[in-house]
C-alpha positions as CSV (number, residue, x, y, z in Angstrom):
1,X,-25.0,9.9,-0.1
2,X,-25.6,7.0,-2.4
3,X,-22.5,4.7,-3.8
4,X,-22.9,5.7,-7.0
5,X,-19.7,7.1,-8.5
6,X,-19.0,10.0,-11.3
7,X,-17.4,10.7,-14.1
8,X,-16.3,14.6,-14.8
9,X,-18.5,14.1,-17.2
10,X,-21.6,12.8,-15.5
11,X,-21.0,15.6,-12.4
12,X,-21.3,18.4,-15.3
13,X,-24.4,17.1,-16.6
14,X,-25.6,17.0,-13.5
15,X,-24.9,20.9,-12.5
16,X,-26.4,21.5,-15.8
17,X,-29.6,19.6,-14.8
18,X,-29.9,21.5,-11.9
19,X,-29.0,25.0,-13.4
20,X,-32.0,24.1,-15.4
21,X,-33.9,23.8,-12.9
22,X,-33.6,27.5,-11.6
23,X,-30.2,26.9,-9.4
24,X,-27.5,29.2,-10.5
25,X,-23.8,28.4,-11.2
26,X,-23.2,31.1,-8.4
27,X,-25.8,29.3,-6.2
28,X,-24.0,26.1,-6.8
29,X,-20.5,27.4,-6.0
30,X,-21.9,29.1,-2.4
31,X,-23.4,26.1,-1.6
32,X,-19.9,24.2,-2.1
33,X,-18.0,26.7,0.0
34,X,-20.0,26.5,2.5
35,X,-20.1,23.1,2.5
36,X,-15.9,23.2,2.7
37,X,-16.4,25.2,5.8
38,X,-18.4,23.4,7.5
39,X,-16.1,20.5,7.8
40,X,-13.3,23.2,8.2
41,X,-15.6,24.1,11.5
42,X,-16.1,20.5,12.7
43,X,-12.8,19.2,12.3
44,X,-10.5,22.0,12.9
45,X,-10.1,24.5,15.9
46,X,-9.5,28.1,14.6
47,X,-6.6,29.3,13.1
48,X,-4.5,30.7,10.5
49,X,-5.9,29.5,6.9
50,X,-4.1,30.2,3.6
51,X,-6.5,29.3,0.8
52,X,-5.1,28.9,-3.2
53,X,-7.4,29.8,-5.5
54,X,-6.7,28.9,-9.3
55,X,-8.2,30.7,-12.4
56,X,-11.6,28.2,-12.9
57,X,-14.7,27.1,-10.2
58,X,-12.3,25.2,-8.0
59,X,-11.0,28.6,-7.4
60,X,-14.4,30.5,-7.1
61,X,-15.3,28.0,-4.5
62,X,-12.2,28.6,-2.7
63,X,-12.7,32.4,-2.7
64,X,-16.8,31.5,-0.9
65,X,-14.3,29.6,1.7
66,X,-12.5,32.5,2.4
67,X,-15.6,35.3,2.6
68,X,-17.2,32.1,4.8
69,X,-14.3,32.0,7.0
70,X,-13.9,35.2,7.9
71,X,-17.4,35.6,8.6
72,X,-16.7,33.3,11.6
73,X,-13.1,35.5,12.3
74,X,-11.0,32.9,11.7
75,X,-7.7,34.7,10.0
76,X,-7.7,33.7,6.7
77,X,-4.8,34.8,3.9
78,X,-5.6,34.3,0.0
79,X,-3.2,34.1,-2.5
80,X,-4.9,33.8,-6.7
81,X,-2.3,31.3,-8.6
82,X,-2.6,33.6,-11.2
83,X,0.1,36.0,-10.1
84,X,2.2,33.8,-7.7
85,X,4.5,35.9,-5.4
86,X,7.9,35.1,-5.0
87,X,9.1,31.3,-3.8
88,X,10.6,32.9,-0.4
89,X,7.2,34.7,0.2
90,X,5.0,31.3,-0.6
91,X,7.3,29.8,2.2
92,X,7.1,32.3,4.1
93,X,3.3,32.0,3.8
94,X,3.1,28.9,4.3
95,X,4.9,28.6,7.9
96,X,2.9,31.3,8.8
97,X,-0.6,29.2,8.6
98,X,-1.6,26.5,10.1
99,X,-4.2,25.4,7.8
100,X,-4.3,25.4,3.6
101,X,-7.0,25.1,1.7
102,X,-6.4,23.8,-1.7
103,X,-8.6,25.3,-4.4
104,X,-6.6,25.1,-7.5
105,X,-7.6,22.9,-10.0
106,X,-10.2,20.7,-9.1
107,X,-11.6,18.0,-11.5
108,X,-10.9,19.6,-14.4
109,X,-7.6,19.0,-15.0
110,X,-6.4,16.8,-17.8
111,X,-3.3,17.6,-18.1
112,X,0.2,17.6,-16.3
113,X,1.3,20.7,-13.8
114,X,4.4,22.1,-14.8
115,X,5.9,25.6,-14.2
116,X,4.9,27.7,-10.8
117,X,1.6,25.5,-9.7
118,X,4.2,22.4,-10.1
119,X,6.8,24.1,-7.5
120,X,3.4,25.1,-5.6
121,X,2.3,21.5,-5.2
122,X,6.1,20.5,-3.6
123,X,6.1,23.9,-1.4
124,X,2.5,22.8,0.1
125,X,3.2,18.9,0.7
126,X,6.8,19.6,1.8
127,X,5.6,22.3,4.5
128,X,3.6,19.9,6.6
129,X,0.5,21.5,7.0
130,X,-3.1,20.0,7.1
131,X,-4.6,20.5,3.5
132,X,-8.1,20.5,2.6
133,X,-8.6,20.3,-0.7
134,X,-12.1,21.5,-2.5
135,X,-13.3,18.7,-4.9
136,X,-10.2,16.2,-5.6
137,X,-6.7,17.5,-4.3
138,X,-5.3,19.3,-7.4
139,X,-3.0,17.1,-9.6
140,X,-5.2,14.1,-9.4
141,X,-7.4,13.3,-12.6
142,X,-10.5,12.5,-11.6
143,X,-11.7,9.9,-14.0
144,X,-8.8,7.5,-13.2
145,X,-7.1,8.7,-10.0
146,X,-3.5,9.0,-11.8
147,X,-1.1,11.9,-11.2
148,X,-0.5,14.2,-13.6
149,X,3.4,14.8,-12.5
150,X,2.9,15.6,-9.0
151,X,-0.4,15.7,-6.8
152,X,-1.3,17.8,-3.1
153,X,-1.4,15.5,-0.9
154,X,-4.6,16.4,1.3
155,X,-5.6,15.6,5.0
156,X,-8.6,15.3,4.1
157,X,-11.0,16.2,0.6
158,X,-14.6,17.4,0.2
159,X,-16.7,17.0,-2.4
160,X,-20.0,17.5,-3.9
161,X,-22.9,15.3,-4.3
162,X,-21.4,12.0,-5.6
163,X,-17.8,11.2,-5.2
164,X,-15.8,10.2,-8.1
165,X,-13.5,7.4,-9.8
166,X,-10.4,9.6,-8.6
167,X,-11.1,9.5,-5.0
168,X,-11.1,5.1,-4.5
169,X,-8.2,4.6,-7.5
170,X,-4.6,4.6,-6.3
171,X,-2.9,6.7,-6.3
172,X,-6.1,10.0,-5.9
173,X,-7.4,7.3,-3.1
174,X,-3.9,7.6,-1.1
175,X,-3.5,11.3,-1.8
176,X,-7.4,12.5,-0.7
177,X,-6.6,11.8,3.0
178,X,-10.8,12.0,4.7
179,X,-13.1,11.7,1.8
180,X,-16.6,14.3,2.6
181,X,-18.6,14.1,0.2
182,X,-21.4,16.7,1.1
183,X,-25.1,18.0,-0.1
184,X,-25.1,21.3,-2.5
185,X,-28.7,20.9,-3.0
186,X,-28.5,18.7,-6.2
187,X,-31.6,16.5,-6.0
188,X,-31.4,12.5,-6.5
189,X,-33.5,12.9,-9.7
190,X,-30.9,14.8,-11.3
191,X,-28.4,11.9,-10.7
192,X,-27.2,11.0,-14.5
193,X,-27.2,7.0,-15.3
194,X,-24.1,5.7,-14.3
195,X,-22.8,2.1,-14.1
196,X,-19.8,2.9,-11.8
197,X,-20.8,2.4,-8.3
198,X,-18.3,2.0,-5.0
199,X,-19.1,-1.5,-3.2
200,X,-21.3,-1.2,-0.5
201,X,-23.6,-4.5,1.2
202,X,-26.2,-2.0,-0.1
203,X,-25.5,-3.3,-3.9
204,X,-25.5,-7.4,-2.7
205,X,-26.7,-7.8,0.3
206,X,-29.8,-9.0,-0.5
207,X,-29.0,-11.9,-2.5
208,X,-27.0,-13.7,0.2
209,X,-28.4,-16.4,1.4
210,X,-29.5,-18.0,4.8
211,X,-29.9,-21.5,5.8
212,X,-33.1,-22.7,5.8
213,X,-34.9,-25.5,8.2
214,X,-35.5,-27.9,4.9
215,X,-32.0,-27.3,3.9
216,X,-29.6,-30.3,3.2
217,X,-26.0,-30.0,2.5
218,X,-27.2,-30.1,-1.5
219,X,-29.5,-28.2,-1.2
220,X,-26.9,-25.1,0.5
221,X,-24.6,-25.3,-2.6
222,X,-22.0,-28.0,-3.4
223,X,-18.6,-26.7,-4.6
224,X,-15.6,-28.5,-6.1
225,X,-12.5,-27.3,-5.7
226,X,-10.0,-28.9,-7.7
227,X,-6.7,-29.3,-5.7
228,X,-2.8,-29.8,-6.2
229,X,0.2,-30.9,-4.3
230,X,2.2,-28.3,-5.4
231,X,0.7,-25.8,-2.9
232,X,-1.5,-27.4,-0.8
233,X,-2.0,-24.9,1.9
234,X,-3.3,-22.7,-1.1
235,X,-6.0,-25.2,-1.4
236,X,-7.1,-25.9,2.0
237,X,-7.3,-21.9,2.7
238,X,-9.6,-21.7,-0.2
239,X,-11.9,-24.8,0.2
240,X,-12.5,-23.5,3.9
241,X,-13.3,-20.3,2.7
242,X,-16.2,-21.5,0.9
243,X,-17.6,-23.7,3.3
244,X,-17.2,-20.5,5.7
245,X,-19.1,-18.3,3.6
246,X,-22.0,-21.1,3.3
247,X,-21.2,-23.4,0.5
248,X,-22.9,-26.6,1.9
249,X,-20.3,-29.0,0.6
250,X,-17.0,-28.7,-0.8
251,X,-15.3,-31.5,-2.8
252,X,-11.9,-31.5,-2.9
253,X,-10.3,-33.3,-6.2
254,X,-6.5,-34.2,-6.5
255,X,-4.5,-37.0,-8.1
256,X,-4.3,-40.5,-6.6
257,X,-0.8,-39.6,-5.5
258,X,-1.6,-36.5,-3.8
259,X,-4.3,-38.0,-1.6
260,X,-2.4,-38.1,1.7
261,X,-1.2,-34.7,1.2
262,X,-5.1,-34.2,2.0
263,X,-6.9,-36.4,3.4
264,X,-5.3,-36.1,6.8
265,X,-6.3,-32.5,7.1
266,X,-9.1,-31.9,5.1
267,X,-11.6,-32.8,8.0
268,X,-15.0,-31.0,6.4
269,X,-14.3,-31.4,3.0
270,X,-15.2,-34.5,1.1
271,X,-11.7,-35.5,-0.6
272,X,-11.9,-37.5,-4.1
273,X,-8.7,-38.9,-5.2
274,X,-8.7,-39.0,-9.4
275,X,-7.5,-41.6,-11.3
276,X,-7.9,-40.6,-14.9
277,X,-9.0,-37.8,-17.4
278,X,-12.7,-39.2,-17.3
279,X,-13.4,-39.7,-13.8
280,X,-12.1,-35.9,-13.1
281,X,-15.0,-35.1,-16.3
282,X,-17.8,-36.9,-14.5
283,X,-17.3,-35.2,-11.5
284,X,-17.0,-32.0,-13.3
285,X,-20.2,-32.6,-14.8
286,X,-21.7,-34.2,-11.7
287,X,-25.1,-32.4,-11.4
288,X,-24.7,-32.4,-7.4
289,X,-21.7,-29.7,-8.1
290,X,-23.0,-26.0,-8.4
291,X,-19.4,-24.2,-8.7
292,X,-15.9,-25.0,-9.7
293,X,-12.9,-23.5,-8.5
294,X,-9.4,-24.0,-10.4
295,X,-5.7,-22.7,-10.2
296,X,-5.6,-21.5,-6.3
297,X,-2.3,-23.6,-6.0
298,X,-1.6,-24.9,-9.4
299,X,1.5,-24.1,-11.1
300,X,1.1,-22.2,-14.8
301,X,1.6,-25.4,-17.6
302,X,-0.1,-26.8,-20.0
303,X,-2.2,-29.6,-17.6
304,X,-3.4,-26.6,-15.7
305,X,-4.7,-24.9,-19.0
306,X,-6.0,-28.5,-20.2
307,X,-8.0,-28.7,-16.4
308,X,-9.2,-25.0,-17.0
309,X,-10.8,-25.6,-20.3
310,X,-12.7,-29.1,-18.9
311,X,-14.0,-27.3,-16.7
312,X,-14.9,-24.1,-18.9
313,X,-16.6,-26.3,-20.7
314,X,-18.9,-27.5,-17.9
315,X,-21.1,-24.1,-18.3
316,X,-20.8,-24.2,-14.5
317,X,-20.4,-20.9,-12.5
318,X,-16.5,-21.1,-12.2
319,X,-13.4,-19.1,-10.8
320,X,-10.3,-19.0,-12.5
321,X,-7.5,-18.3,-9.9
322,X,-3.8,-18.1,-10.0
323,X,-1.8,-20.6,-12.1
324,X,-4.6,-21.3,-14.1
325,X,-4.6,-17.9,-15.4
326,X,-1.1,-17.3,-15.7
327,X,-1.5,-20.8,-18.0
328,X,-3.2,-18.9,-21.1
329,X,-0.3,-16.8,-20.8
330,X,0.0,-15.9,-24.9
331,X,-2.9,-17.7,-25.5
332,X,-5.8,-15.5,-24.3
333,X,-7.6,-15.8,-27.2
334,X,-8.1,-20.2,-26.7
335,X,-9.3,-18.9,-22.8
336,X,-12.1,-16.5,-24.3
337,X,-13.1,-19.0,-27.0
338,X,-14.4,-21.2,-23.8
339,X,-15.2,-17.8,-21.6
340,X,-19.1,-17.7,-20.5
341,X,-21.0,-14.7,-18.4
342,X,-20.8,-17.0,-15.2
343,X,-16.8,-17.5,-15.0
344,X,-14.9,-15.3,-12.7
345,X,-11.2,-14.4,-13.8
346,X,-9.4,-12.6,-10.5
347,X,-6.1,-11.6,-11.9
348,X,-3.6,-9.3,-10.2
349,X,-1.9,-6.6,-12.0
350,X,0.9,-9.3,-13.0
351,X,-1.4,-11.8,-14.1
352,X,-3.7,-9.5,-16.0
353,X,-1.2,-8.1,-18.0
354,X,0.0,-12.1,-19.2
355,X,-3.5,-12.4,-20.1
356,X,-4.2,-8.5,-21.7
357,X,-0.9,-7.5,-22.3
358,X,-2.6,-5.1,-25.4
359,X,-4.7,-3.6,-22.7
360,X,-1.4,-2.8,-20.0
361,X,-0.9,0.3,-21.4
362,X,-4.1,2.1,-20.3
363,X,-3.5,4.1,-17.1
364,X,-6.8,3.6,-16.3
365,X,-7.6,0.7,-14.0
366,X,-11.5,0.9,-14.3
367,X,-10.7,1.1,-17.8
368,X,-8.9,-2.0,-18.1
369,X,-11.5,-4.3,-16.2
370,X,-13.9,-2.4,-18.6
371,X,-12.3,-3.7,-21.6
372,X,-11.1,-7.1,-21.1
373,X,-14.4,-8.1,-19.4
374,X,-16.1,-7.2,-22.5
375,X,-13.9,-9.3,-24.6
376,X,-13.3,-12.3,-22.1
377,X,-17.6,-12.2,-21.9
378,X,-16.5,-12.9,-18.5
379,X,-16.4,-11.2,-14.6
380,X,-13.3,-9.4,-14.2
381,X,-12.4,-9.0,-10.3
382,X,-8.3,-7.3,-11.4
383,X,-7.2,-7.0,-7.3
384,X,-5.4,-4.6,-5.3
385,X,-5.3,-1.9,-2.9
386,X,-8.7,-0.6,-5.1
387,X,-9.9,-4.1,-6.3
388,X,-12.0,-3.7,-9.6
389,X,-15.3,-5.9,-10.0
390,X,-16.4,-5.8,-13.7
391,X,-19.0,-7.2,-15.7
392,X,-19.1,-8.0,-19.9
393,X,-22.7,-5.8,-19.7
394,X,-20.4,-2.8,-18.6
395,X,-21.0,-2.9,-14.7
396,X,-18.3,-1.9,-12.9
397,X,-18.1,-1.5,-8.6
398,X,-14.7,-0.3,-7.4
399,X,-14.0,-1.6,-3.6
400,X,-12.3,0.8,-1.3
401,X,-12.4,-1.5,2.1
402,X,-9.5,-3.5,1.4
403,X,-6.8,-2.8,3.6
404,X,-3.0,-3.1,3.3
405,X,-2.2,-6.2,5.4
406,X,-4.3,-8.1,2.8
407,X,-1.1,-8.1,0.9
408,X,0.2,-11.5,2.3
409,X,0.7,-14.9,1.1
410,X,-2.7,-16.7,0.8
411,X,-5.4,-14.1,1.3
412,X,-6.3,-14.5,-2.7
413,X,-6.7,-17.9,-2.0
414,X,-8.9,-16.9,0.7
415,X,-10.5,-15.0,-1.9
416,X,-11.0,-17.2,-4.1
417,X,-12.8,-19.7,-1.7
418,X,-15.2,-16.9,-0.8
419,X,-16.1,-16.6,-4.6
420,X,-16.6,-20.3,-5.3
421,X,-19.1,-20.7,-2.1
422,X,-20.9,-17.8,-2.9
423,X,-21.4,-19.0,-6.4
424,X,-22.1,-22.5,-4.9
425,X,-25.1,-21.1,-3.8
426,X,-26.5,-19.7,-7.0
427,X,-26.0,-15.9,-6.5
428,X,-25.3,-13.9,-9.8
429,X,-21.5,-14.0,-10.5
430,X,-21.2,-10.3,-10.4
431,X,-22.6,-9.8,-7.0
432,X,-20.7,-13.1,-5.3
433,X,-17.9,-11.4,-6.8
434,X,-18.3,-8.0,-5.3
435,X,-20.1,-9.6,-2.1
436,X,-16.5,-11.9,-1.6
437,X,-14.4,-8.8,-2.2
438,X,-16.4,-6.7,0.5
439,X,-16.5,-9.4,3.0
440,X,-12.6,-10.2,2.1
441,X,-12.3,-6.6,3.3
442,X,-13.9,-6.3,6.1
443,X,-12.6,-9.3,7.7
444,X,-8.8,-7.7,7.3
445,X,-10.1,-4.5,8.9
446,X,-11.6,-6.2,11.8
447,X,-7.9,-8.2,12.3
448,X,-5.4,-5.6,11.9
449,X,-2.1,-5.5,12.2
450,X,-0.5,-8.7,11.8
451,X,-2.9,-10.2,9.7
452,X,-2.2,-14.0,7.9
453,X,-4.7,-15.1,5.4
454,X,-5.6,-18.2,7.9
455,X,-7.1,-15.0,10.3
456,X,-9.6,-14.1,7.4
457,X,-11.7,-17.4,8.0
458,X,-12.7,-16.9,12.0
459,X,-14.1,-13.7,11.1
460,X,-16.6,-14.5,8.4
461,X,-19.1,-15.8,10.4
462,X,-19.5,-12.9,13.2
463,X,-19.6,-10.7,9.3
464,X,-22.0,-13.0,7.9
465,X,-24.1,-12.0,10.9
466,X,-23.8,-8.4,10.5
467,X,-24.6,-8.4,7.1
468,X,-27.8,-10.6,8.4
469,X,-28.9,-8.1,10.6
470,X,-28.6,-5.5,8.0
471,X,-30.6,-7.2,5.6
472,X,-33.4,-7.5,8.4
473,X,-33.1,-3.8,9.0
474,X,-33.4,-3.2,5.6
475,X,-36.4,-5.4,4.9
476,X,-38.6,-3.8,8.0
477,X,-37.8,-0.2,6.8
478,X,-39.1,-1.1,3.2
479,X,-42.0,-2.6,4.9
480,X,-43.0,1.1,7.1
């Protein structure tokens, strides 16, 4: 299936493009429940299967499960939501099968479970059995992954032609278990427009670039990476970073005083110690520098804010990281005035809401990017467990490869790096964005347990040759 990700609204007008084509609603709901059961068949043995079917289609497709099912004689029990039995006779019910099959409310709901579906929800996750859940595990909405009060919490979910927002945003990510998302016959022409995709090498891959035999260090991108002495470790994760991820060159700026704190470990980077306020603007504006980098390390004051909008003002592709941010705090409106399409802001939930504290009330995380990347004008990347990549045009990629033992000290910095050499190389901000944030991922999954952000680095080249070897793979199957 394609990384392109729906909205409840986009999957309906896609069922009603292909009911227009001659496929029936009915047709469409057999297709689903047969669809549950065959990954009920290839991941489960036989056994005793209580199936809950609510009053709408997540229902009806529950009901095709259980007709499916017993076709195979698998024992099945159903019991309609719509007249509940008794609570002693659900737990009875319940530690009588060995498998449930949540078809409740699927990704219609927009509203919070209360009454007898809400004590239903605690009974199923509190008896301990595997759950597959038809469409999105009920309780979860589906444009934004929230709870509404409480949530099934599956083994594993199957849906139907493209997955959607609430199966990669925490919490509906952490409470879909196995994500299937399976063919009911909707064809790829009747896929709506959408601008919501999940982050896949598929979406950048092919504007990475290799070195090349008339290459010079110039030539491969040079970075500048403006450093501080209040973290330097912060600095020095971030400027290797970018040199790992290809950046030909990365200039390292800091204070005249701070120039030991680098120069005896800073081996591959080019170190520049900066006496005054104009020699740290004609490097800036040095024509030899392709990317700027500013904050990893700094501490939130007003010298940090006064660097931030130098550089701003460059018009170079730029990342704004950590302190840097947190600097505009109450003054996001003098950030934006110097914003352009090619900066990167990469706030985490804390910093974004010092910098859009009118936008912290929308539950929404995809939401959120949305909005404050249209009025920065600027590349949103708002981190976490599902990291948001957003774009002022409205493009929005939601990354679900990020692992938890990314949450450490100095894997932003990490990620910042990444950004900066990527844009050092003159690939659009949006994709160095999403490409760094995949990448970022992928080199904590390959660590494991354990993980420090000084790991990240020795696995970006053996990644950067994956990804080569897809993009070769790719280019000879265009070329059949």
């Amino acid at each position: 299936m394609g990384q392109e990700l729906l909205t409840v609204e986009l999957m309906k007008m896609a069922e009603a493009k292909a009911i227009a084509t001659g496929i029936t609603g009915k047709d469409l709901m057999e297709r689903a429940g047969r669809a549950v059961v065959d990954v009920i068949l290839s991941q489960f043995s036989p056994r005793q299967v209580l199936i809950f079917c609510g009053p709408g289609k997540n229902g009806g497709d529950g009901q095709v499960v259980a007709r499916l099912l017993k076709a195979e004689d698998w024992p099945v029990k159903v019991i309609n939501t719509s007249n509940l039995p008794q609570t002693s006779e659900l737990e009875r019910a319940l530690q009588e099968a060995d498998l449930v099959v949540d078809g409740i409310f699927g990704a219609g709901l927009s509203q919070p479970l209360g009454g007898d579906i809400l004590s239903l929800v605690h009974l199923i996750n509190i008896s301990g059995k595997p759950v597959v859940a038809i469409d999105i595990p009920t309780g979860v909405e589906t444009n934004s992954g929230q709870c509404h009060g409480a949530a099934v919490k599956a083994t594993l979910t199957v849906t139907f032609f493209r997955a959607r927002l609430g199966h990669y945003l925490v919490p509906g990510r952490l409470l879909c278990g196995k994500l299937f998302v399976k063919d009911i016959g909707i064809t790829e022409p009747l896929l709506p427009q959408t601008s919501i995709f999940l982050n896949t090498p598929s979406l950048w891959v092919n504007s990475l670039k290799e070195p090349q035999p008339t290459d010079h260090k110039y030539s491969r991108g040079s970075c500048l990476i403006v450093g501080t002495g209040s973290m330097p470790g912060a600095v020095r994760l971030a400027s290797l970073a970018a040199r790992r991820i290809g950046a030909g060159l990365v200039r390292l700026m800091c204070k005249v005083d701070e120039y030991p704190i680098f120069a005896g470990v800073a081996w591959g980077d080019i170190v520049t110690p900066l006496g005054s306020a104009q020699e740290f603007l004609d490097w800036i504006l040095d024509g030899h520098s392709h990317s700027l980098l500013w904050g990893t390390g700094a501490l939130p004051q007003e010298s940090t804010r006064q660097q931030a909008i130098l550089l701003l003002e460059s018009k170079k592709p730029c990342v704004l990281d950590g302190g840097a941010l947190s600097s505009f705090e109450g003054r996001t409106p003098e950030l934006t005035r110097h914003l352009h399409e090619n900066v990167i802001l990469t706030p985490h939930e804390g910093e974004f809401q010092r910098l859009f504290p009118h936008l912290s009330f929308l539950k929404n995380k995809v939401e959120k990017a949305h909005k404050a990347a249209a009025e920065a004008g600027a590349i949103i990347v708002l981190k976490g467990y599902d990291t948001i990549i957003a774009s002022p045009k409205g493009e929005i990629i939601i990354n679900a490869n990020a692992p938890a033992t990314l949450s450490t000290a100095g894997t932003g910095d990490v990620l910042a790096g990444l950004m900066a050499g990527l844009l050092a190389q003159d690939i659009d901000p949006f994709q160095a964005a999403a490409a760094a944030v995949w990448i970022h991922g992928e080199a904590a999954n390959r660590i494991g347990l354990g993980l420090i952000a000084e790991d990240l680095l020795g696995e970006i080249p053996r990644i950067l040759q994956f990804l080569s070897t897809l993009r070769s793979e790719r280019s000879s199957l265009l070329c059949e």
